[in-house]
C-alpha positions as CSV (number, residue, x, y, z in Angstrom):
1,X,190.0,59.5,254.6
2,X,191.7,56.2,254.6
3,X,193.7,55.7,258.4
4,X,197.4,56.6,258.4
5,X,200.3,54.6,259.3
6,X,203.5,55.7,260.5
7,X,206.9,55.1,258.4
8,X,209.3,52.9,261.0
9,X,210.1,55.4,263.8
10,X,210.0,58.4,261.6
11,X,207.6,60.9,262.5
12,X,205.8,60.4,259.2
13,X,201.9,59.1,258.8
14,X,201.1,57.7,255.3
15,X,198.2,56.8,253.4
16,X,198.8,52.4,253.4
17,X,198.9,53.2,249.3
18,X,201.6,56.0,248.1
19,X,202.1,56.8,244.4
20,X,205.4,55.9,242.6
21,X,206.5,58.7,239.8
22,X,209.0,57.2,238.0
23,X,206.4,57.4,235.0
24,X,206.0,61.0,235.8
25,X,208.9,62.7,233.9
26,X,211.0,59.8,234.1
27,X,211.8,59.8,230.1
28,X,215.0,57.7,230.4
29,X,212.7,55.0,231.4
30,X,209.8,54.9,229.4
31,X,209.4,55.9,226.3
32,X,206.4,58.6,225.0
33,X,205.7,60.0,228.4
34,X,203.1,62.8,228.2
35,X,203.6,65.6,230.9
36,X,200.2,66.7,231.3
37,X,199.1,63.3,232.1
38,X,201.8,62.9,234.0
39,X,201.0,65.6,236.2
40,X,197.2,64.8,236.3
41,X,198.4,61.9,237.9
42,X,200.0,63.4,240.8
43,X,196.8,65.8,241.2
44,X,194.4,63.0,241.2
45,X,196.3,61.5,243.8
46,X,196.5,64.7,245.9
47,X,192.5,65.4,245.1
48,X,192.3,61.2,246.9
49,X,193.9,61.3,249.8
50,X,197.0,59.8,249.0
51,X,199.8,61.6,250.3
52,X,203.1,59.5,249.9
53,X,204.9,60.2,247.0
54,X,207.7,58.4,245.8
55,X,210.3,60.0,242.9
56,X,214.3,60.6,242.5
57,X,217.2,62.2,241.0
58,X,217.3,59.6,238.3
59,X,214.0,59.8,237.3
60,X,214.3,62.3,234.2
61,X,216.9,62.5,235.5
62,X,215.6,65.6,237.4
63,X,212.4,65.8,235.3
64,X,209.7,63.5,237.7
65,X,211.2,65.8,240.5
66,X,210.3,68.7,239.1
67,X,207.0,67.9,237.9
68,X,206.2,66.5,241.1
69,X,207.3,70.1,242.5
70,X,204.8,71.8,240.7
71,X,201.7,70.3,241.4
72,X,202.4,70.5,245.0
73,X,203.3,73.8,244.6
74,X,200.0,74.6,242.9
75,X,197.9,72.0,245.4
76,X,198.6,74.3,248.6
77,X,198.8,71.6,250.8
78,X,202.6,70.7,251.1
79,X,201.9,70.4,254.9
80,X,200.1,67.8,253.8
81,X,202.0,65.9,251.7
82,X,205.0,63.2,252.9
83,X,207.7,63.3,249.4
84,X,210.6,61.1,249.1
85,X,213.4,61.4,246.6
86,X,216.7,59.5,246.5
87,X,220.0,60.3,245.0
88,X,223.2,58.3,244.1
89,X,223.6,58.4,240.1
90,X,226.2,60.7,239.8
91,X,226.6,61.6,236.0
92,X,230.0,62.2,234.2
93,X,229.8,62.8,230.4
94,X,228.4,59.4,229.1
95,X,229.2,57.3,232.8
96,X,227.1,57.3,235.4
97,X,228.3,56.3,239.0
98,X,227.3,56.1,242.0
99,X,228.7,58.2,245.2
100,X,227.4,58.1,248.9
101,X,230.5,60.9,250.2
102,X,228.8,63.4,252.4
103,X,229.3,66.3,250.2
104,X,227.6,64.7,247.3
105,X,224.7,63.8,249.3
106,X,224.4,67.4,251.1
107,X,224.8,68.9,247.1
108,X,222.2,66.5,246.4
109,X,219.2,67.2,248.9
110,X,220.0,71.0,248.2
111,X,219.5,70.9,244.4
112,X,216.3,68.4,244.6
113,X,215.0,70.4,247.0
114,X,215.7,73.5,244.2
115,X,213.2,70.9,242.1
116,X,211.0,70.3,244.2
117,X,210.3,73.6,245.0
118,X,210.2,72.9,249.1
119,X,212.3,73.6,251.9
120,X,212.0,70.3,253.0
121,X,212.2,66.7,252.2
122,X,210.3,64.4,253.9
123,X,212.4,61.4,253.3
124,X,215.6,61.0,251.5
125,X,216.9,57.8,250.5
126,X,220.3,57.0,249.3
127,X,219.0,55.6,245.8
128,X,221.9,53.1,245.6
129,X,225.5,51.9,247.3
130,X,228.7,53.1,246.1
131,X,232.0,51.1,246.9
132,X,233.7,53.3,248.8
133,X,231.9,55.3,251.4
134,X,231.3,53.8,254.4
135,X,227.6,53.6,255.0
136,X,227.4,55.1,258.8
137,X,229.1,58.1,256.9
138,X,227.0,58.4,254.6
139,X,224.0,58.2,257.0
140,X,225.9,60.5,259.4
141,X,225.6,63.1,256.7
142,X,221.8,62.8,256.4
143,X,221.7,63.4,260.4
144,X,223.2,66.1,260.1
145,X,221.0,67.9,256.9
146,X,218.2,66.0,259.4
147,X,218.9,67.6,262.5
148,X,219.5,71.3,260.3
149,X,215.2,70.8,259.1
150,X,215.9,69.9,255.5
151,X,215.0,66.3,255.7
152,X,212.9,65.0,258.2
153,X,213.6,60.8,258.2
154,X,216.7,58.7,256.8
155,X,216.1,55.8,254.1
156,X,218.2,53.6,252.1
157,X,217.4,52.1,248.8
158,X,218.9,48.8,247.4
159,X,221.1,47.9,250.3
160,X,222.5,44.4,251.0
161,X,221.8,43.2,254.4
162,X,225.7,44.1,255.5
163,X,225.2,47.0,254.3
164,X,221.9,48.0,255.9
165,X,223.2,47.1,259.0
166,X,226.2,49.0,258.8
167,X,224.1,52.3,257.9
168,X,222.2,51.8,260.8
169,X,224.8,51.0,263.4
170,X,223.5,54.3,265.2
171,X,219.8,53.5,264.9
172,X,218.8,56.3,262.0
173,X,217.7,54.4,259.3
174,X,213.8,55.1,258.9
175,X,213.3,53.3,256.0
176,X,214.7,50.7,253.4
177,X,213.2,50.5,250.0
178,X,214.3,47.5,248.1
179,X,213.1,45.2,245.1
180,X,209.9,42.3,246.1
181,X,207.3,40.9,245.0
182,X,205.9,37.4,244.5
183,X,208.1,36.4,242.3
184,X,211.2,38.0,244.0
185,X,211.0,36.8,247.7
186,X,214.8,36.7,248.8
187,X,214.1,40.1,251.0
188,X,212.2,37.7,253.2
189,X,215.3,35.9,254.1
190,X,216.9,38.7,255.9
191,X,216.2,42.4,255.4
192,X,212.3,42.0,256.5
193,X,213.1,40.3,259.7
194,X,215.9,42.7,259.8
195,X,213.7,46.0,260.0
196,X,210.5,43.8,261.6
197,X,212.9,44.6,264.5
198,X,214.5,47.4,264.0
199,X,211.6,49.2,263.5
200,X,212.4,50.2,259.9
201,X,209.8,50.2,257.7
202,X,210.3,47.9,254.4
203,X,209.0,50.0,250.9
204,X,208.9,47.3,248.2
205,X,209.1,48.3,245.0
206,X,208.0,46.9,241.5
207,X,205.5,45.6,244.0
208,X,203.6,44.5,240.6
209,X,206.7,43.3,239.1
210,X,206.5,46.2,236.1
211,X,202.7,44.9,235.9
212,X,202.8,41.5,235.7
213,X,200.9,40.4,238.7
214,X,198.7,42.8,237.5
215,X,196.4,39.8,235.7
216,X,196.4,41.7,232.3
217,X,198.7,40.0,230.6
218,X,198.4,36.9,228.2
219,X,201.1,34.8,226.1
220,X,200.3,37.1,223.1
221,X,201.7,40.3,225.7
222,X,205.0,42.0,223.8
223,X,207.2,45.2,225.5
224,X,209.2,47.8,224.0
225,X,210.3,49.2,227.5
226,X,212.2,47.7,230.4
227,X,210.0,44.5,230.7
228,X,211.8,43.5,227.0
229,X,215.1,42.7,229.0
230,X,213.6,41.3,232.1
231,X,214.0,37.8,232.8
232,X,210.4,37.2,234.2
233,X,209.1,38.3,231.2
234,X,211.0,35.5,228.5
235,X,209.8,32.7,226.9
236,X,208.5,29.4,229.1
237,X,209.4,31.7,232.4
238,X,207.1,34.0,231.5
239,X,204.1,31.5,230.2
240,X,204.5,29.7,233.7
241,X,204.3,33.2,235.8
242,X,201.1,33.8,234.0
243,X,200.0,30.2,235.3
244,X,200.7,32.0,238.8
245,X,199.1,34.9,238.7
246,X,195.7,33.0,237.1
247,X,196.0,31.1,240.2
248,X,194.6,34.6,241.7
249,X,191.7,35.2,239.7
250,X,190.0,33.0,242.0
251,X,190.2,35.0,245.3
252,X,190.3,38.0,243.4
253,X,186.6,36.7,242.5
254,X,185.7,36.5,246.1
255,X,186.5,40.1,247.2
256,X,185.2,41.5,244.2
257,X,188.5,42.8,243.6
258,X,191.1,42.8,241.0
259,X,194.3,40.4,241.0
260,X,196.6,43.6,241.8
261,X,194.6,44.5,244.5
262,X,194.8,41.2,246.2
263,X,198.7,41.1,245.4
264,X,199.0,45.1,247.3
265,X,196.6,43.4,250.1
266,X,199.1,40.3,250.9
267,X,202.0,43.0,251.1
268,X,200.8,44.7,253.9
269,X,199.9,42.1,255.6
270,X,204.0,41.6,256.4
271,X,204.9,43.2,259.7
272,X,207.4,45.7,258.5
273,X,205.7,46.8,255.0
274,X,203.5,49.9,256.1
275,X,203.2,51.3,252.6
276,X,203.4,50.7,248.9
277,X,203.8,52.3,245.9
278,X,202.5,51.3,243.0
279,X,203.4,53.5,239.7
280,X,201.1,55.0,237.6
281,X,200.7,56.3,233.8
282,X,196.9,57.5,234.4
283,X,195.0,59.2,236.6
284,X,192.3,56.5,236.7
285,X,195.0,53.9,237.7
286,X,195.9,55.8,240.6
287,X,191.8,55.7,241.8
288,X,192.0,52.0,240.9
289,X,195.4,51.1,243.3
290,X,193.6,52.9,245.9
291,X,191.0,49.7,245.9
292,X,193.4,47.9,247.4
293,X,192.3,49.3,250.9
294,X,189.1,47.7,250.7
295,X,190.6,43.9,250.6
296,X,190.5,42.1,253.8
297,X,192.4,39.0,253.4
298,X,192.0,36.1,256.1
299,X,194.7,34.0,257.2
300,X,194.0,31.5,255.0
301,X,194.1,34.1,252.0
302,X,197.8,34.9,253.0
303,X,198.9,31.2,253.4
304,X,197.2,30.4,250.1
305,X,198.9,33.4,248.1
306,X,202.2,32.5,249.8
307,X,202.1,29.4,248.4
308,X,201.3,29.9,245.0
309,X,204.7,32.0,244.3
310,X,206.3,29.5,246.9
């Protein structure tokens, strides 16, 4: 069984590699999702070892929770298993908002926890920042539903800096998730140094950057999902990202590993990242992100990588 590692100051242990479900259930976000598979995913995950499972309110919306619910429920080992779901989007007729007020995120934990089928969540994330609530509120609220048993750690997703640190001003925040990779490094200015010593741990995500340090992808690649609108993904920006990620194949070579693997690898090398979560749409890719564990990258591997996406 692959060594856990503890989430920040939470009293959470994770398998280094989690699974992110937005591809199970999530429907308003990619299109032809199959269930079944869906769910096979989550059970191969379960059946490996990895316990860390990453989904959300807006995933569906509602759908990926309750998928995830089931097979949990059906595994038997919800003791085992560490499940994070965030809430913001608030939905009203065609608009969707997004509120942090205390009673919206109490509502919130209740009914996902309804979806999940569980009387506890093992971290809850505030999926995004409204305007108006002040953010030690908002994390004040969690305390509370934390010191009551239904969650058991505090995280916050897609928080500015400011904003970060006025959510923590009490010292509760557990976890941040926001957006890197090796193409988007600005989190390296301030939040990683932030919660390097605050003891919060960082959860990238698009850690692959929707797949495209994955090494599969050529000039002739074309989307009909969320990568069609991304600008990483357009015309000469995307020919000279390829360039980048080639750049890989190299050390990939030497480890016997694949160019995703090496790209998980130089994540957790940074002192606050404990854990990733890579998506998946198949079982087998879940087996294949688990791979990752077996890279050792030297020094010079990290420097190397580092400058490549300088």
């Amino acid at each position: 069984m692959p060594e856990r590692v503890k989430l920040g100051k939470s009293g959470l242990y994770v398998n280094p590699i989690g699974l992110g479900t937005n591809a199970v259930g999530g429907h308003n976000l990619y299109p032809n999702l199959d269930e079944e598979r869906g769910k096979d995913v989550v059970r191969q995950a379960i059946e490996n070892d990895m316990n860390f499972f990453d989904t959300a309110y807006i995933y569906g919306p509602e759908r990926s929770e309750e998928l995830v619910g089931q097979v949990v429920k059906e595994s038997g080992r919800r003791e085992d298993l560490v499940i994070a779901t965030k809430a913001a989007h608030k939905i009203i007729g065609d608009d969707t908002v997004m509120d942090n007020s205390p009673k919206f995120l109490k509502d919130s934990v209740e009914s996902a926890l309804k979806r999940l089928q569980t009387d506890y969540i093992d971290l809850f994330y505030i999926h995004f920042p409204d305007e108006e609530t002040p953010k030690a509120e908002a994390v004040g609220a969690l305390k509370e539903l934390k010191d009551q048993g239904k969650i058991r750690a505090i995280g916050v997703s897609n928080f500015s800096i400011e904003q970060l640190k006025e959510a923590n001003v009490d010292g509760y925040v557990d976890v941040l998730q926001a957006e890197y990779n090796l193409f988007k490094r600005g989190a390296e200015q301030d939040l990683l140094p932030y919660t390097a010593e605050n003891n919060i741990s960082f959860v990238p995500y698009f850690p692959l950057a929707s797949g495209l340090l994955g090494g599969k992808y050529d000039e002739n690649t074309t989307f009909d999902d969320l990568r069609a609108k991304d600008p990483l993904f357009q015309g000469d920006v995307f020919k000279q990202n390829l360039k980048k990620v080639d750049q890989l194949r190299d050390i990939a070579a030497k480890k016997d590993a694949e160019i995703a693997h090496i790209v998980l690898a130089w994540y957790l090398t940074h002192d606050s990242i404990d854990s990733i979560i890579p998506g998946a749409k198949r079982p087998d890719q879940v087996i294949n992100n688990l791979k990752t564990l077996d890279v050792k990258l030297t020094d010079q591997d990290i420097e190397t990588i580092s400058n490549i996406f300088r």
